[in-house]
Each structure stands twice: as structure tokens, then as C-alpha cells.
C-alpha positions in Angstrom: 0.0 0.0 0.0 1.2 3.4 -0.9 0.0 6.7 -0.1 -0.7 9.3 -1.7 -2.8 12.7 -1.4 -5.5 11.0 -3.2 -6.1 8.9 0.4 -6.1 12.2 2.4 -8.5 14.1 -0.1 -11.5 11.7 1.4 -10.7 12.9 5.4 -9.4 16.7 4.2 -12.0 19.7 6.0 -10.9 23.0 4.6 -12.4 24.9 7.0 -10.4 23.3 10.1 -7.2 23.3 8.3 -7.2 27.5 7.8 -8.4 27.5 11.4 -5.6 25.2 12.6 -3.1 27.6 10.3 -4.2 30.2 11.9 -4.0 29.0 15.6 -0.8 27.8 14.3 0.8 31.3 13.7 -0.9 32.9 17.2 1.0 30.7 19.0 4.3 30.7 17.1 4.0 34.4 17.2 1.9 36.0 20.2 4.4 36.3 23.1 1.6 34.3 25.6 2.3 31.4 24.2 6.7 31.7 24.1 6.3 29.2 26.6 5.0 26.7 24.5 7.6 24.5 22.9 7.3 24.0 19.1 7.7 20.1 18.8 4.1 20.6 21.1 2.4 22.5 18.2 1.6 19.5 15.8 0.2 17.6 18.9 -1.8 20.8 19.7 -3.1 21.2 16.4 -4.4 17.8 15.9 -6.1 17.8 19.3 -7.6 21.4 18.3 -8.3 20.0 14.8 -10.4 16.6 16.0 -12.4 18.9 17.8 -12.8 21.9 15.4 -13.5 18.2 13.0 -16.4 16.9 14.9 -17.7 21.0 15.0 -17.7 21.0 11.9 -19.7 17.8 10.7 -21.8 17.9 13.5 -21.1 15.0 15.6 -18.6 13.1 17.6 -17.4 10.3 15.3 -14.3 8.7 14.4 -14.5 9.8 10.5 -15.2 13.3 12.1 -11.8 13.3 15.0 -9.7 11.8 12.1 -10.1 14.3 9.5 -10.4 17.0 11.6 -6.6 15.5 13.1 -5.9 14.9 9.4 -6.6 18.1 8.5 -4.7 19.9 11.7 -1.8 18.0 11.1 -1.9 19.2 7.1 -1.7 22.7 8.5 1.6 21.9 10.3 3.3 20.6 7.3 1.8 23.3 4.8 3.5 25.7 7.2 6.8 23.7 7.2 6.9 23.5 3.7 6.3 27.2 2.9 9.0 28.1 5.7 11.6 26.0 4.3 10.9 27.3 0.7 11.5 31.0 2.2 14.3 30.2 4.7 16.0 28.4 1.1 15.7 31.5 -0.7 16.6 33.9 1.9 19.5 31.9 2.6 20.3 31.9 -1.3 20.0 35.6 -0.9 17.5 35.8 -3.7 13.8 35.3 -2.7 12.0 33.8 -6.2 8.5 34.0 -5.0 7.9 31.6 -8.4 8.1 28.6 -6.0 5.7 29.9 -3.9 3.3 31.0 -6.4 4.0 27.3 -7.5 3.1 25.2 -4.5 0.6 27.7 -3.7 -1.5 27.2 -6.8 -1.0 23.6 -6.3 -2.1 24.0 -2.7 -5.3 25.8 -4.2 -5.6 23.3 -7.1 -5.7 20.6 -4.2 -8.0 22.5 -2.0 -10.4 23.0 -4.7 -10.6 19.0 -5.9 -11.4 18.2 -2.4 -14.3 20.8 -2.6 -15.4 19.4 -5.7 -15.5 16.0 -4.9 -17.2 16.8 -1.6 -20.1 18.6 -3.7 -20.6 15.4 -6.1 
């Protein structure tokens, strides 16, 4: 068995991953939570993102805590990928926002299958 995004499309809520991104950045940003270690955040966000998951669909199931975990956990490694895409060009000393336009619009492309598919 292999996996690929394909397998996370089916558990993917777009509305709990941008509120996971954004609870994501408060806390690696507001000075309250400095004391809050980031190897926690991915643990933080999945246990925010199985709730926000079963919010979101309505009841307390374990399709609903695994996507919305899923989909917390997405958040974290969007983040990660777009920092180390930045930090690469910084350090390059050239910033070519192409690659982030690129693996943006992908990230949108994505995004916007699972929204599709969801509506079928």
C-alpha cells in the first residue's frame, strides 16, 4: 500500500485546516504562548483539529476526530513546507517567489478538488 494525497483528499476539512493555520501562527507568534515549545504545536493542532473536525460535521465520530486530526496535522506541514521554501531562498540571498506562487496554486488546485469532490 502506498500513499498518496488521493487517500487524504476523502478525510481533508478546509475549513479546520485555515483555522488550525491560523492557531498555528498565534501561538508561534503571540508572546503568551513563548512558553509553549514547538515540537508541542503538531500535537496541539491535531487535538484542536479533532475537535474543530467533529464542530464541523456535526457530531462526535471517528471519521469526524480523524479528519479533523488529518486536516490539523496538514496545517503543520503546509506551514513547514512554505517556511523552508523562504528560509531556502533567503539563505540563497535571492527570494523567487515563483516557488511559492507554484506550491501555492497547487495547494489551491488541491484545495479545490477536495471541494469538488465533496459537492458530487
Amino acid at each position: 500500500m502506498t500513499l498518496s494525497i488521493d487517500m487524504f483528499k476523502e478525510y481533508f476539512v478546509t475549513i479546520v485546516f485555515i483555522a488550525c493555520l491560523i492557531i498555528g501562527y498565534v501561538i508561534k507568534t503571540v508572546p503568551l504562548f513563548n512558553a509553549v515549545a514547538n515540537q508541542y504545536i503538531p500535537a496541539i493542532l491535531a487535538v484542536i483539529g479533532m475537535i474543530l473536525g467533529c464542530v464541523a460535521t456535526g457530531e462526535i465520530t471517528l471519521v469526524a476526530c480523524v479528519s479533523g486530526a488529518l486536516s490539523g496535522l496538514m496545517a503543520v506541514g503546509f506551514h513547514q513546507v512554505f517556511k523552508q521554501i523562504i528560509e531556502k531562498n533567503v539563505a540563497d540571498n535571492e527570494v523567487d517567489l515563483s516557488e511559492l506562487e507554484k506550491a501555492l496554486a497547487e495547494t489551491v488546485n488541491d484545495v479545490e478538488e477536495v471541494e469538488n469532490e465533496g459537492d458530487e
